[in-house]
N, C-alpha and C positions, 0 to 999 in steps of 0.2 A: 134127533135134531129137527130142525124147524125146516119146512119147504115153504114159507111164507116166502115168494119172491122179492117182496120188500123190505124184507128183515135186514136191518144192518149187521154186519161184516165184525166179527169180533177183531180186530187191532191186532192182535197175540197172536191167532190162528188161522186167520180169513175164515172161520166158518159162519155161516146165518145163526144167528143170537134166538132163542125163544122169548115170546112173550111169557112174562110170568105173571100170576096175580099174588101180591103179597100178603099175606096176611092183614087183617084188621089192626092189630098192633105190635107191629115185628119188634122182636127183640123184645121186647118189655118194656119198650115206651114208643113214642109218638115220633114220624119224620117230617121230613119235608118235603116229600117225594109229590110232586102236584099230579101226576099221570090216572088214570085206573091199572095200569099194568107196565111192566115197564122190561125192558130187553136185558134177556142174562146170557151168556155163553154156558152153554151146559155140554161143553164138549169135553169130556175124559179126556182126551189128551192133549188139549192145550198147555201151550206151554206157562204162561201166567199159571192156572189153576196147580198143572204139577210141580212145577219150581216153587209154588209158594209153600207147599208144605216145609222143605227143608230150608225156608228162607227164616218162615214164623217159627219155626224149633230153631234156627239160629240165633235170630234174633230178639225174643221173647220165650222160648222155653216152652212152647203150646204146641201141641201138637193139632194143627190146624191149617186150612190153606182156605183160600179166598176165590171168588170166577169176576172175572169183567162184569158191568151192569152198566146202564145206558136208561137213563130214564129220556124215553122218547119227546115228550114235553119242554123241557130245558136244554135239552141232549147233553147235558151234566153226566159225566163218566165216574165210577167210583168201584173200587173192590166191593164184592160185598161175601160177609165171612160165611166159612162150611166147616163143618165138623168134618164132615164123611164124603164120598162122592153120594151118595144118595141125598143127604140136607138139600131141600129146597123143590127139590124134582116134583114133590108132590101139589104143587104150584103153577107149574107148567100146563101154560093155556094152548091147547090144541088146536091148528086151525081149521 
């Protein structure tokens, strides 16, 4: 987790959100993310992150679950999708 003391507060969990740097072209196309990095909850046991698996298998049939994101710029909030708990981590900007 993040000890950046400015780091904002995931909603779902109260815990400090890490900066993340996104890849050059996530997903396989282009966003709208205006930031250089932008805040994700990367904490295993939030509850958004673990409810959403059995919410995405209920509701879509995917075996998949999503973390809190926050692009600090907009401060525009948004799921943003994980395969695994590991998907994403490797993004994660140290402070």
């Amino acid at each position: 987790m993040s000890d950046d003391k400015d780091a904002p507060r995931c909603p779902h969990c109260g815990m400090p959100m890490n900066k993340w740097q996104p890849p050059a072209a996530p997903f396989g196309g282009s966003t709208t993310w205006t930031a250089d990095f932008l805040y994700v909850c990367f904490n295993d046991e939030c509850t958004y992150f673990v409810n959403g698996w059995d919410w995405m298998w209920n509701t879509y049939h995917q075996y998949v679950s999503y973390r809190h994101m926050m692009d600090p710029t907009s401060g525009e909030t948004n799921p943003i999708p994980v395969s695994s708990y590991d998907t994403l981590k490797e993004g994660i900007i140290q402070p």
